[in-house]
ROLUM-79438 format. One record per atom (N, C-alpha, C): residue number from 0; chain; atom name; x, y, z. Coordinates in Angstrom, 1 decimal. Layout:
BEGIN
resi  chain  name  east  north  up
NUM  A  CA  X  Y  Z
...
***
This chain:
BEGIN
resi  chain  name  east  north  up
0  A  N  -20.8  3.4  -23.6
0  A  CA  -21.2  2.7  -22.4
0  A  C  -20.5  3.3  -21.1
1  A  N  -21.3  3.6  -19.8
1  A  CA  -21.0  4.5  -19.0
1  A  C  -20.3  3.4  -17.8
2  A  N  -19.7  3.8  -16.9
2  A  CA  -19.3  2.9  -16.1
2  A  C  -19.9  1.8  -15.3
3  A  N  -21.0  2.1  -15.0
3  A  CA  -22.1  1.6  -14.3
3  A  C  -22.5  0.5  -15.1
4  A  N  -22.5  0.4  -16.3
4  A  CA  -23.2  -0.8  -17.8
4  A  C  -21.4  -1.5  -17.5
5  A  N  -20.6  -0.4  -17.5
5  A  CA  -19.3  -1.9  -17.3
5  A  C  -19.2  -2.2  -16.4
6  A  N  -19.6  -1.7  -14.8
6  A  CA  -19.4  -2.9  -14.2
6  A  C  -20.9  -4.2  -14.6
7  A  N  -21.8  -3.6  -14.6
7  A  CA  -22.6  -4.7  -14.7
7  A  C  -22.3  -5.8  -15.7
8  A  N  -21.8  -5.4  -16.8
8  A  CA  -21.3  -6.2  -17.6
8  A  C  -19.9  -7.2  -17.2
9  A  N  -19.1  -7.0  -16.2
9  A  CA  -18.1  -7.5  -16.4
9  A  C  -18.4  -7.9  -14.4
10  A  N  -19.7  -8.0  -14.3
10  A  CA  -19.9  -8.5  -12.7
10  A  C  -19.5  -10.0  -12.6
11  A  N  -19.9  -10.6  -13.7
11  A  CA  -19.6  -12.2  -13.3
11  A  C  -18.6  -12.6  -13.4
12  A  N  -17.2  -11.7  -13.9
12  A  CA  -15.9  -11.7  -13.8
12  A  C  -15.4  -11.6  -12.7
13  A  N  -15.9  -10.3  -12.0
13  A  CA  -15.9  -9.7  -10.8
13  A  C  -16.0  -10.9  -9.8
14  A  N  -17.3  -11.6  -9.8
14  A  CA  -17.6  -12.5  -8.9
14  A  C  -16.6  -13.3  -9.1
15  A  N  -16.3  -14.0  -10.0
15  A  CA  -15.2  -15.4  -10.7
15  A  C  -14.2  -15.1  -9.7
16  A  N  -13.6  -14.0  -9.9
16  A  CA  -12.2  -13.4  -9.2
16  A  C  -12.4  -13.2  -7.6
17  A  N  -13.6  -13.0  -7.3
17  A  CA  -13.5  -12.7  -6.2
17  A  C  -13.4  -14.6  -5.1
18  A  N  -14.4  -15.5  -6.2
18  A  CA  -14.4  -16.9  -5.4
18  A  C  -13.1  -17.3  -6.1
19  A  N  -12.3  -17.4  -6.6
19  A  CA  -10.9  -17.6  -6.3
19  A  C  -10.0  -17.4  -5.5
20  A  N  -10.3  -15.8  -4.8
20  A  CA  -9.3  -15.3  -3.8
20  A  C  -9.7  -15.9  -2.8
21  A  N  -10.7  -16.0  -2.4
21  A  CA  -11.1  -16.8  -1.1
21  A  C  -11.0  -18.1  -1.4
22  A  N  -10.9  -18.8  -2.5
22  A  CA  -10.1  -20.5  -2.3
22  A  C  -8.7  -20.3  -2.3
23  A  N  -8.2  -19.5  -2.8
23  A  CA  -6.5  -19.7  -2.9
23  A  C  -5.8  -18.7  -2.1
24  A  N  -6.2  -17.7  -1.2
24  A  CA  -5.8  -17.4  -0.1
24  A  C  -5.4  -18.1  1.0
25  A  N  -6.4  -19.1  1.3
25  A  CA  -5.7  -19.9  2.5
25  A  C  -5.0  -21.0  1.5
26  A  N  -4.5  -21.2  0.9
26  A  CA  -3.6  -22.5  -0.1
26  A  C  -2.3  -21.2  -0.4
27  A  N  -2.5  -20.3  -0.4
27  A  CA  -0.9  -19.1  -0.3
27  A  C  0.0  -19.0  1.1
28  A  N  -1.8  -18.7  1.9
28  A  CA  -0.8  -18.7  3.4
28  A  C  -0.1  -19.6  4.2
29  A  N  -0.8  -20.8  3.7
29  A  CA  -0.2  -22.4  4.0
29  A  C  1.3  -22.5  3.3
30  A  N  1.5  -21.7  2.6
30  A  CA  2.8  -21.6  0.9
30  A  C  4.1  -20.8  1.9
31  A  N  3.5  -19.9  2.4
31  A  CA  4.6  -19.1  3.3
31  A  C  4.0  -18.7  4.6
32  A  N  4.9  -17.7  4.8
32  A  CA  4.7  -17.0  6.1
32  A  C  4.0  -16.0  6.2
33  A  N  4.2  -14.8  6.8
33  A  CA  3.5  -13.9  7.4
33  A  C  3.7  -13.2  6.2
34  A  N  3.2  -12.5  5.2
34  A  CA  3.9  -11.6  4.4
34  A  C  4.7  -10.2  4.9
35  A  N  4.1  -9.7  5.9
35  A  CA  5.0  -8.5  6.4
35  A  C  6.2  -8.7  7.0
36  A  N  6.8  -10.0  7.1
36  A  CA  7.8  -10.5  7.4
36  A  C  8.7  -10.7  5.8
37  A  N  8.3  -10.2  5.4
37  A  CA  9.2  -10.0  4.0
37  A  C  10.0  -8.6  3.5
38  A  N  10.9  -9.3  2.9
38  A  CA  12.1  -8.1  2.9
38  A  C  11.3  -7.2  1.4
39  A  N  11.9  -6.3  1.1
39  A  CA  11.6  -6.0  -0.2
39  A  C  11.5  -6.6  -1.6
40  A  N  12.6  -6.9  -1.5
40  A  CA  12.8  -7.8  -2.7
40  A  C  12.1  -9.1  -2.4
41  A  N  11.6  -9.4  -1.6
41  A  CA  10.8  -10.8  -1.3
41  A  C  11.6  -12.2  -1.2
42  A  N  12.1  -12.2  -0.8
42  A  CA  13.5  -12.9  -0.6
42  A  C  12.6  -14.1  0.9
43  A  N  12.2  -13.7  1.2
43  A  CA  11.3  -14.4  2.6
43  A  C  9.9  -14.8  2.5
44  A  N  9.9  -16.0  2.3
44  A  CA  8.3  -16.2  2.2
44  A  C  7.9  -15.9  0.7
45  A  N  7.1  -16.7  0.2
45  A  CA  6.2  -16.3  -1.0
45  A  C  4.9  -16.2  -0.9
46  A  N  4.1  -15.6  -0.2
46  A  CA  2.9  -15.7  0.3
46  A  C  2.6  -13.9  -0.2
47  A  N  2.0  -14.0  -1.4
47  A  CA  1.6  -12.3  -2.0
47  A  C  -0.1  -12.1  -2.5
48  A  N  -0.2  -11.3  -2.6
48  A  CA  -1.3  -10.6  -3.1
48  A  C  -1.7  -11.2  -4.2
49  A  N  -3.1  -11.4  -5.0
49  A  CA  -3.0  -12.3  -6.0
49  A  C  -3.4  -11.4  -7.1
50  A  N  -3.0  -11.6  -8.7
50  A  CA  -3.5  -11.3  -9.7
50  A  C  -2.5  -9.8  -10.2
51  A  N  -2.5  -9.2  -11.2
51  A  CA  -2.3  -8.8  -12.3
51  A  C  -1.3  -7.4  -11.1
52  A  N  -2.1  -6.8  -10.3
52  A  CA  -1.7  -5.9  -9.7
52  A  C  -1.2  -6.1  -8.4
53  A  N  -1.1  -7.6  -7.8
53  A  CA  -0.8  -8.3  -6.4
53  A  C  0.8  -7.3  -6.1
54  A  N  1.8  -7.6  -6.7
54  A  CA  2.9  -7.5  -7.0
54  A  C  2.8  -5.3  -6.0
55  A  N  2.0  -4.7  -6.6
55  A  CA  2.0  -3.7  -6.3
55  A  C  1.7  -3.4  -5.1
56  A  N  0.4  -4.0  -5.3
56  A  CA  -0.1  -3.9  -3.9
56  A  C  0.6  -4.5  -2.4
57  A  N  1.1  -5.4  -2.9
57  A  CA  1.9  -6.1  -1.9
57  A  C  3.1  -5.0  -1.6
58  A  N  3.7  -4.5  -1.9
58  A  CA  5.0  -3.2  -2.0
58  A  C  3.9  -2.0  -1.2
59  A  N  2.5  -1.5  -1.5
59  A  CA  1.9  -0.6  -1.1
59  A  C  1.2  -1.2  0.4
60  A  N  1.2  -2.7  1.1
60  A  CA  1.1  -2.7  2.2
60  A  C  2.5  -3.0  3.2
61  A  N  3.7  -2.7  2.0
61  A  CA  4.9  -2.8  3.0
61  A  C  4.9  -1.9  3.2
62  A  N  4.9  -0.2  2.7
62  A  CA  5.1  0.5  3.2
62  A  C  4.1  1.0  4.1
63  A  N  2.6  1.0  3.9
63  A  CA  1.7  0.8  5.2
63  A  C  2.1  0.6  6.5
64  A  N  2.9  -0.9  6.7
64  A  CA  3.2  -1.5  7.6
64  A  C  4.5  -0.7  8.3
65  A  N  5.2  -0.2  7.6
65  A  CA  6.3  0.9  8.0
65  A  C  5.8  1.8  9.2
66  A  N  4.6  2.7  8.7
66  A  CA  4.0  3.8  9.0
66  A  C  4.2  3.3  10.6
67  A  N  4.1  1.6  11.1
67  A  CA  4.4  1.4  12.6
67  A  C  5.1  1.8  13.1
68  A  N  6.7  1.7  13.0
68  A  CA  7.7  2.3  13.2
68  A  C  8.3  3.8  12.9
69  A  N  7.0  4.3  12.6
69  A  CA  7.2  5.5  12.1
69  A  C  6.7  6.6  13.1
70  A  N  5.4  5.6  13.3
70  A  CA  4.8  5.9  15.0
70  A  C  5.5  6.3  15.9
71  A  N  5.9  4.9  16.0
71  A  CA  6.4  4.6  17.4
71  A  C  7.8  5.4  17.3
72  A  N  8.3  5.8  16.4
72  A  CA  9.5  6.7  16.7
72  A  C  9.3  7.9  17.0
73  A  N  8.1  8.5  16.6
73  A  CA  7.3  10.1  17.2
73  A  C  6.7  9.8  18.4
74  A  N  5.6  8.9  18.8
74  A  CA  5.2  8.9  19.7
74  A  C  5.8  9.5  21.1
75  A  N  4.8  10.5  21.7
75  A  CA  6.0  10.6  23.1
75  A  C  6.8  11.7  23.1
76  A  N  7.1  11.8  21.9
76  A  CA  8.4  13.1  21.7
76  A  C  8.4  14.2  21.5
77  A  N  6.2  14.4  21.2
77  A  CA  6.1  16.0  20.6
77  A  C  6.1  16.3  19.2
78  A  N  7.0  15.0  18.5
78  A  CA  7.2  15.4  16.7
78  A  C  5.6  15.2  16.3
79  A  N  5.1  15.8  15.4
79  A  CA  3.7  15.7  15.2
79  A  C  3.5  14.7  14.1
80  A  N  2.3  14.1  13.8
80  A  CA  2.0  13.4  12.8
80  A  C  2.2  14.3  11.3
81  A  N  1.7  15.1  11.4
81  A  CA  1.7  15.8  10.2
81  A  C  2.9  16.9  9.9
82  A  N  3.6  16.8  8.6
82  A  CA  5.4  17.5  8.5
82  A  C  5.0  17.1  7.0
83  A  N  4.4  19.2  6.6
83  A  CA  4.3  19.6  5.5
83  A  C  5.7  19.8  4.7
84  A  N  6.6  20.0  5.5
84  A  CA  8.1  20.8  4.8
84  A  C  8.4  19.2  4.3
85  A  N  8.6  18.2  4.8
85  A  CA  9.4  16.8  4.6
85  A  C  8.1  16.2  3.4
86  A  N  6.8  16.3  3.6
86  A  CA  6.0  16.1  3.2
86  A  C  6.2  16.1  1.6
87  A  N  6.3  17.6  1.2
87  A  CA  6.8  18.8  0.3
87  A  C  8.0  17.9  -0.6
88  A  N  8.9  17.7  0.8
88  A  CA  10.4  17.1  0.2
88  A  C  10.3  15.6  -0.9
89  A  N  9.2  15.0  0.1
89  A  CA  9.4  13.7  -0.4
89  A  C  8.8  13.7  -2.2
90  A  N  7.4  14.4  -2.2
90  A  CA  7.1  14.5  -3.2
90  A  C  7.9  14.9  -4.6
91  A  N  8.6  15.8  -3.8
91  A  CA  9.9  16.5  -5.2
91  A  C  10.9  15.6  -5.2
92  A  N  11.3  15.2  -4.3
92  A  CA  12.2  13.7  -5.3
92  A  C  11.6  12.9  -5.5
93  A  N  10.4  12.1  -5.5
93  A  CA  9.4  11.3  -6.3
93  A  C  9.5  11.7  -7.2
94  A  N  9.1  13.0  -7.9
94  A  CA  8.8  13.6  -9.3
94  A  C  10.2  13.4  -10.2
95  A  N  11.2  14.0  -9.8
95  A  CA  12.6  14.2  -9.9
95  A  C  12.1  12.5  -10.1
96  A  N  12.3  11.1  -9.5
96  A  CA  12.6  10.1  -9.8
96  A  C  11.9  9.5  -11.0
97  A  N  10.5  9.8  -10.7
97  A  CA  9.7  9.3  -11.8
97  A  C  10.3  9.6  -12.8
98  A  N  10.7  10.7  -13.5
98  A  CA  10.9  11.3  -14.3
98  A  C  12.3  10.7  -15.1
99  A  N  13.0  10.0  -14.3
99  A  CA  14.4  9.4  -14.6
99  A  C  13.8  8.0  -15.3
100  A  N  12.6  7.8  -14.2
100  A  CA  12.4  5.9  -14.6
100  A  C  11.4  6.3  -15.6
101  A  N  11.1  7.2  -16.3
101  A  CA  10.1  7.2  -17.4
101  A  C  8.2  6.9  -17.2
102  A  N  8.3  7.4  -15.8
102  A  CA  6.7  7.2  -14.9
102  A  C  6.3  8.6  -15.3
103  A  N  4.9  8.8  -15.5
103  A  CA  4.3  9.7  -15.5
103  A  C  4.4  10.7  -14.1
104  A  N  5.5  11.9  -14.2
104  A  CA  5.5  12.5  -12.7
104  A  C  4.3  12.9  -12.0
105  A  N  3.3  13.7  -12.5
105  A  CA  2.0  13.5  -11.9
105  A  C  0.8  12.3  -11.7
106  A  N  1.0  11.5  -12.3
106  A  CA  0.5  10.3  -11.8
106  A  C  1.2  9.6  -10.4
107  A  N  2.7  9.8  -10.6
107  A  CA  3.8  9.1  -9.4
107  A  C  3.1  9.8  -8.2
108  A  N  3.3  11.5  -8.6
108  A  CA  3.3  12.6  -6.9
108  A  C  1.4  12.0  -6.7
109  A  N  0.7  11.9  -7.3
109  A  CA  -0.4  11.7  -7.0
109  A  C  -0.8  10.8  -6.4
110  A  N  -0.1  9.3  -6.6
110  A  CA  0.1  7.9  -6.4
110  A  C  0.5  8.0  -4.6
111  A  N  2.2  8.7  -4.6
111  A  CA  2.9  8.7  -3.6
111  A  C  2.2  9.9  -2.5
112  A  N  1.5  10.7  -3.0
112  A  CA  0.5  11.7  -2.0
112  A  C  -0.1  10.9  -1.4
113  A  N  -1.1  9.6  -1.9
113  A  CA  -2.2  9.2  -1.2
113  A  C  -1.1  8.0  -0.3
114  A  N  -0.1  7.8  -0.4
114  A  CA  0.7  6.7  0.3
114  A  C  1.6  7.4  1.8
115  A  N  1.3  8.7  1.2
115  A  CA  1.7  9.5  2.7
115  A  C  0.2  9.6  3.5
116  A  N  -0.8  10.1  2.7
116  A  CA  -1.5  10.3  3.7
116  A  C  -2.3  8.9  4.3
117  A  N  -2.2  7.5  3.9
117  A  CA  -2.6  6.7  4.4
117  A  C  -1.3  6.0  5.7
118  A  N  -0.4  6.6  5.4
118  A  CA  1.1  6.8  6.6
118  A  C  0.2  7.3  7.7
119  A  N  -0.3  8.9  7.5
119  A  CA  -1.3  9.9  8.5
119  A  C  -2.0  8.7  9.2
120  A  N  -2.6  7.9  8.1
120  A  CA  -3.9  7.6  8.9
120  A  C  -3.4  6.6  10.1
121  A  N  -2.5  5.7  9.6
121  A  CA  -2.2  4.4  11.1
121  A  C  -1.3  5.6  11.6
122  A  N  -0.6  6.2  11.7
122  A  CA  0.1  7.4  12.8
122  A  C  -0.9  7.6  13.7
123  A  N  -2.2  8.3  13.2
123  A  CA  -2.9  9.1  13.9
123  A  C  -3.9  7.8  14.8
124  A  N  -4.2  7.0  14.0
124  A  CA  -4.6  5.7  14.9
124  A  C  -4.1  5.2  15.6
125  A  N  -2.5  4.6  15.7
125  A  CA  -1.8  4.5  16.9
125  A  C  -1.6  5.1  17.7
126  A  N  -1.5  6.5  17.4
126  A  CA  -1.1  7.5  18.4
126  A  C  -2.9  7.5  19.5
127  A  N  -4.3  7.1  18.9
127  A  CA  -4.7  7.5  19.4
127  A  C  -4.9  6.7  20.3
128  A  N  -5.0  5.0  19.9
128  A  CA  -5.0  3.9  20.2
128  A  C  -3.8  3.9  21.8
129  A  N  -2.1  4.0  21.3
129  A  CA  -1.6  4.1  22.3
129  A  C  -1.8  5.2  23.7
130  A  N  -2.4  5.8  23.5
130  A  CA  -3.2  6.9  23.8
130  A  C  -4.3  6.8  25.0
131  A  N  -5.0  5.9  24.7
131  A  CA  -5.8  4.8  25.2
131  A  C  -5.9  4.1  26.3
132  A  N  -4.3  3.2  25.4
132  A  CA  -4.1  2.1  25.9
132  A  C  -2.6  2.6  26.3
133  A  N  -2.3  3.0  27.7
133  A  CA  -0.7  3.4  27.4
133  A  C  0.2  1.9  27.5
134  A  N  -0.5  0.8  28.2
134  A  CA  0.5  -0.4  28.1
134  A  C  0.8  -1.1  27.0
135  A  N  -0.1  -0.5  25.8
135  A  CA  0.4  -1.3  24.2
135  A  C  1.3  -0.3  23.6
136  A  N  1.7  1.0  24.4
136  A  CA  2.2  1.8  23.5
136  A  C  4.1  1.3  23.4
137  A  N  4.8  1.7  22.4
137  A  CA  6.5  1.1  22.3
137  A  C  7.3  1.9  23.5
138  A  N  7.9  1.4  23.9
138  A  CA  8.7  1.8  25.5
138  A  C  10.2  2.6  24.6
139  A  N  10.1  1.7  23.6
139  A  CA  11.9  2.1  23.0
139  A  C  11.6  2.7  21.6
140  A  N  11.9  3.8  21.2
140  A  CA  11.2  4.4  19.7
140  A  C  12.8  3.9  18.7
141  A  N  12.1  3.2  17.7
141  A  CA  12.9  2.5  17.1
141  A  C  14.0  3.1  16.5
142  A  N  15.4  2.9  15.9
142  A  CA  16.0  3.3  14.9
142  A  C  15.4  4.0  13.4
143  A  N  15.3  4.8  12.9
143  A  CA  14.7  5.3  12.0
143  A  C  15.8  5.3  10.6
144  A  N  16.9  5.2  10.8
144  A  CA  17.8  4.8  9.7
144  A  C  17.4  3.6  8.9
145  A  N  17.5  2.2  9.3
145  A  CA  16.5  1.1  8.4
145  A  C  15.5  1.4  8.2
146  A  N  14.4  2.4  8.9
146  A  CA  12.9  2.5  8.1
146  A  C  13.2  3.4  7.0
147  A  N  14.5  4.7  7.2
147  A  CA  14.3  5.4  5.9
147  A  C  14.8  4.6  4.7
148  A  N  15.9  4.0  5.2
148  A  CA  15.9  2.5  3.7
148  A  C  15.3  2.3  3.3
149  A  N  14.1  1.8  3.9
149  A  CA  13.2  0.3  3.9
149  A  C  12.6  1.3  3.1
150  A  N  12.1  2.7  3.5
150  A  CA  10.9  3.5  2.8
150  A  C  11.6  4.1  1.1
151  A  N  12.7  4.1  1.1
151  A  CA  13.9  4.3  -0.4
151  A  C  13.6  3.2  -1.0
152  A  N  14.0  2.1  -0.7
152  A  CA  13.6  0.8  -1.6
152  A  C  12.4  0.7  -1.6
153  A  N  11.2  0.8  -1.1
153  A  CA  10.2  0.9  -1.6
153  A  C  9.9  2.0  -2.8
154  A  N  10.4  2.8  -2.8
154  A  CA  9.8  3.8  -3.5
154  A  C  10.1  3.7  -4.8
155  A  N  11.4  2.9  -5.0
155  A  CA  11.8  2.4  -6.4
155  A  C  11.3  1.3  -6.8
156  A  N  10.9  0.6  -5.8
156  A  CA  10.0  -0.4  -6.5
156  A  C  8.7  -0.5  -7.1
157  A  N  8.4  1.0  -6.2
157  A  CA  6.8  1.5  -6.5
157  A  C  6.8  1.8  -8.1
158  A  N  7.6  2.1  -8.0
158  A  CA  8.1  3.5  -8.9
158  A  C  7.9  2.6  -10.6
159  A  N  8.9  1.3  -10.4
159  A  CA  9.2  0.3  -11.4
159  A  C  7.6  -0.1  -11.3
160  A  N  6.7  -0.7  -10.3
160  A  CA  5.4  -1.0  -10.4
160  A  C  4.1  -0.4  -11.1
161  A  N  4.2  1.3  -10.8
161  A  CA  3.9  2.0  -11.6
161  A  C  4.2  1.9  -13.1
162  A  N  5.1  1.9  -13.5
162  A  CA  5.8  1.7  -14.7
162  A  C  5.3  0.5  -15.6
163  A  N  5.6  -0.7  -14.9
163  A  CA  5.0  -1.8  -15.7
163  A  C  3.8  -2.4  -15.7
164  A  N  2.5  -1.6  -14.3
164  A  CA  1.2  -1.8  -15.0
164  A  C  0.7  0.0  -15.4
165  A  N  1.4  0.1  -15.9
165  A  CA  0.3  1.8  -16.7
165  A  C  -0.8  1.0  -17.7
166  A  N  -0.7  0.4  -18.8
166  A  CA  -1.2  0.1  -19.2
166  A  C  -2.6  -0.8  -18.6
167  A  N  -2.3  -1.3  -17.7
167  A  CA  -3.6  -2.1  -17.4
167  A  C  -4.5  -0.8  -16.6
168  A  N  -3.4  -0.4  -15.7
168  A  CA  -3.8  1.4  -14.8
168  A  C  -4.7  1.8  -15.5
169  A  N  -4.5  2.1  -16.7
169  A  CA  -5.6  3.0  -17.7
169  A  C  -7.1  2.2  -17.7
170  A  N  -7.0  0.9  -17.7
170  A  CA  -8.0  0.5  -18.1
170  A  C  -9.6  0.0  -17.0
171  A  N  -9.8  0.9  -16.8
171  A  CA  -10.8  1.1  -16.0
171  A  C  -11.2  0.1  -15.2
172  A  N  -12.2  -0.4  -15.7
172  A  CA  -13.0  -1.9  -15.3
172  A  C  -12.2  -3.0  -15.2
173  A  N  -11.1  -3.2  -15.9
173  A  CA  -10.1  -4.2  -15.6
173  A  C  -9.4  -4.3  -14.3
174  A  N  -8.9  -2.9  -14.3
174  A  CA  -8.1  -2.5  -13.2
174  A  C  -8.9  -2.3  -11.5
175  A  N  -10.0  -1.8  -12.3
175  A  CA  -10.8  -2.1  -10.6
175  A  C  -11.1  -3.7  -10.5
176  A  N  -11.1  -4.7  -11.2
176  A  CA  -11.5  -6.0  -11.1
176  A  C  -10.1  -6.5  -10.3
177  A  N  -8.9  -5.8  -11.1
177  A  CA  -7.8  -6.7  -10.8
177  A  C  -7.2  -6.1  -9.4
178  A  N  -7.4  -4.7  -9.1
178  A  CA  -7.2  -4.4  -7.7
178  A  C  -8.3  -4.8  -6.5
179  A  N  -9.1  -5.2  -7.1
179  A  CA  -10.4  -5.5  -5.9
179  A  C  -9.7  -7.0  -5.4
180  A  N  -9.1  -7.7  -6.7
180  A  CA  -8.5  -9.2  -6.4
180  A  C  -7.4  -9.2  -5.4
181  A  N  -6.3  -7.8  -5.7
181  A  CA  -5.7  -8.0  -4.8
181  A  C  -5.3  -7.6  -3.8
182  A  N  -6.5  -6.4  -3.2
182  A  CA  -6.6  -5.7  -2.2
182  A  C  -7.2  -7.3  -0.9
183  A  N  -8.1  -7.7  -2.0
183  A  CA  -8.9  -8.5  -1.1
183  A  C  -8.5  -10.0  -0.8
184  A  N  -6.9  -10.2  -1.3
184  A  CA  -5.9  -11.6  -1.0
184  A  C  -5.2  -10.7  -0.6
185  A  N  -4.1  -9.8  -0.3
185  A  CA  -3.9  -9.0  0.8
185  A  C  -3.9  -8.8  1.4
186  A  N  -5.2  -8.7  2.1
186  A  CA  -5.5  -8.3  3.6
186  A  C  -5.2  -9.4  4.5
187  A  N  -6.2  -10.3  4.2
187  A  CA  -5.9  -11.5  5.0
187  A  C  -4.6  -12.3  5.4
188  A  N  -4.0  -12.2  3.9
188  A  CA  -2.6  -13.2  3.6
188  A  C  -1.8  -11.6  4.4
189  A  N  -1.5  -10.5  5.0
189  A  CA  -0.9  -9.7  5.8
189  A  C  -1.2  -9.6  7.4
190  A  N  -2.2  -10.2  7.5
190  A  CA  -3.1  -10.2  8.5
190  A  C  -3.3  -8.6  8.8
191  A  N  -4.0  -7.9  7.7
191  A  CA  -4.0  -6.4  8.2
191  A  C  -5.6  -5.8  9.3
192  A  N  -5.5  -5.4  10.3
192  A  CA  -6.3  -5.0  11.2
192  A  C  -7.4  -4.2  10.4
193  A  N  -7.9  -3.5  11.2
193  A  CA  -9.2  -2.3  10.8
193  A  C  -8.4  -1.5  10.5
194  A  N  -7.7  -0.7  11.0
194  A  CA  -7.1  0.7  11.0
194  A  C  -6.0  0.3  9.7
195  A  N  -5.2  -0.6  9.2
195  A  CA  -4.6  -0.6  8.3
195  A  C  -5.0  -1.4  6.9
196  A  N  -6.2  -1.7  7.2
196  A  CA  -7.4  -2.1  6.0
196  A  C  -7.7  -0.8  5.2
197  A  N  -8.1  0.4  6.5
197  A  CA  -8.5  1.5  6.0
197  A  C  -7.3  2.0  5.3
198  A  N  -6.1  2.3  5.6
198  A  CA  -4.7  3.1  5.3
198  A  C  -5.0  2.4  4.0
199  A  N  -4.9  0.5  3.5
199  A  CA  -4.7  0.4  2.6
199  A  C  -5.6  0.8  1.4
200  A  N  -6.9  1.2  1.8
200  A  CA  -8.3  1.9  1.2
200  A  C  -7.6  3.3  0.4
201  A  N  -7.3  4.0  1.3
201  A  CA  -6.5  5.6  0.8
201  A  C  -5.5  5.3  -0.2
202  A  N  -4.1  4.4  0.3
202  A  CA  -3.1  4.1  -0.8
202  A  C  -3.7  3.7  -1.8
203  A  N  -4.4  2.9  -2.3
203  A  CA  -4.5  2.6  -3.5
203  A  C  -5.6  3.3  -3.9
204  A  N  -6.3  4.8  -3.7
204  A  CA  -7.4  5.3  -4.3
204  A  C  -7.0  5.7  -5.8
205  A  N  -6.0  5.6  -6.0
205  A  CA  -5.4  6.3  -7.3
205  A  C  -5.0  5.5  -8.6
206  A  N  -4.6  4.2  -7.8
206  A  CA  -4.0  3.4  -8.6
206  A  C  -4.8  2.5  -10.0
207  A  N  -6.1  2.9  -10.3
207  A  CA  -6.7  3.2  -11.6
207  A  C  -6.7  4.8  -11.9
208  A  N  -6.2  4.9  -12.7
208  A  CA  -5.7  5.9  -12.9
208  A  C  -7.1  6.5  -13.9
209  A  N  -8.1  6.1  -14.3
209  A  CA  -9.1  6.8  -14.8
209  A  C  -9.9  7.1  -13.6
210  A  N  -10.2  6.4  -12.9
210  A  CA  -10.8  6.8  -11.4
210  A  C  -10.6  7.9  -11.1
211  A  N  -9.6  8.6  -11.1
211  A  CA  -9.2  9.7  -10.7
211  A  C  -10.0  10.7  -10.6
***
């Protein structure tokens, strides 16, 4: 049975899941707060992504939401969006880590590749946006010391996330059912724009790992 016979087969699941998210999205965000106002560890607000892969996804639009301050600390200054050498860097200690936490290293660099270049994508949209608009652009370019934290604890969390859905990862039609669920409680419950709907489109192209 070819992909196309699974989804059709497993459409009315598809649908089931999908009129859930849309009743119990606004019953989560009434539950907490803003989600991007949450620390890593989720210590603030309970208001997450729903279903089997929420947990991940939710970690994959914190670091999204980073990429702001990541802007706004280049903006202005000439540093370019694009930094193949650091690029380079990050990837090789992903591998080096995966490797410690027992993650498939080329699944991780493949995973954490598409999480840099959906970084690219709100950079290059802010940048063009402020650009534009110079009175929405940031006046003060932030501290970059707590974002590279913030971006370290993410990456071990990813890392552990990876780890404990591989198994469902593999499974094709499941996994596109269960990330459609929680791409699409997500957005809303983050209140993510256009331009960071798309970034979250790129970060997770990988995360069924037969898709690939």
């Amino acid at each position: 049975m070819n992909l196309r016979d699974h989804m059709i087969r497993y459409a009315p699941i598809t649908c089931f899941l999908g009129a859930a998210t849309v009743l119990t999205v606004p019953q989560a965000m009434a539950a907490g707060g803003p989600a991007n106002a949450e620390s890593v560890s989720g210590t603030v607000g309970t208001a997450k992504p729903l279903g089997a892969l929420g947990p991940l996804t939710h970690l994959v639009i914190q670091r999204i939401l980073v990429s702001d301050d990541v802007a706004a600390s280049k903006f202005g200054t000439g540093s370019p969006v694009e930094d193949p050498v650091r690029e380079a860097q990050v990837l090789e200690q992903v591998r080096t880590r995966a490797e410690a936490s027992g993650v498939d290293p080329e699944t991780a660099v493949a995973f954490f590749q598409d999480q840099i270049t959906a970084s690219k994508v709100v950079q290059q949209g802010l940048f063009a946006r402020w650009t534009a608009h110079p009175r929405e652009a940031p006046t003060t370019p932030p501290d970059l010391g707590p974002t590279r934290e913030r971006l370290d604890q993410l990456t071990t969390a990813l890392l552990q996330e990876l780890k404990d859905t591989e198994h469902l990862r593999d499974e094709l039609v499941a996994c596109t059912v269960q990330l459609a669920v929680a791409t699409g409680s997500g957005t809303p419950l983050e209140g993510l724009d256009t331009l960071h709907r798309q970034a979250l489109a790129v970060a997770t192209g990988s995360v069924c790992r037969h898709g690939q």
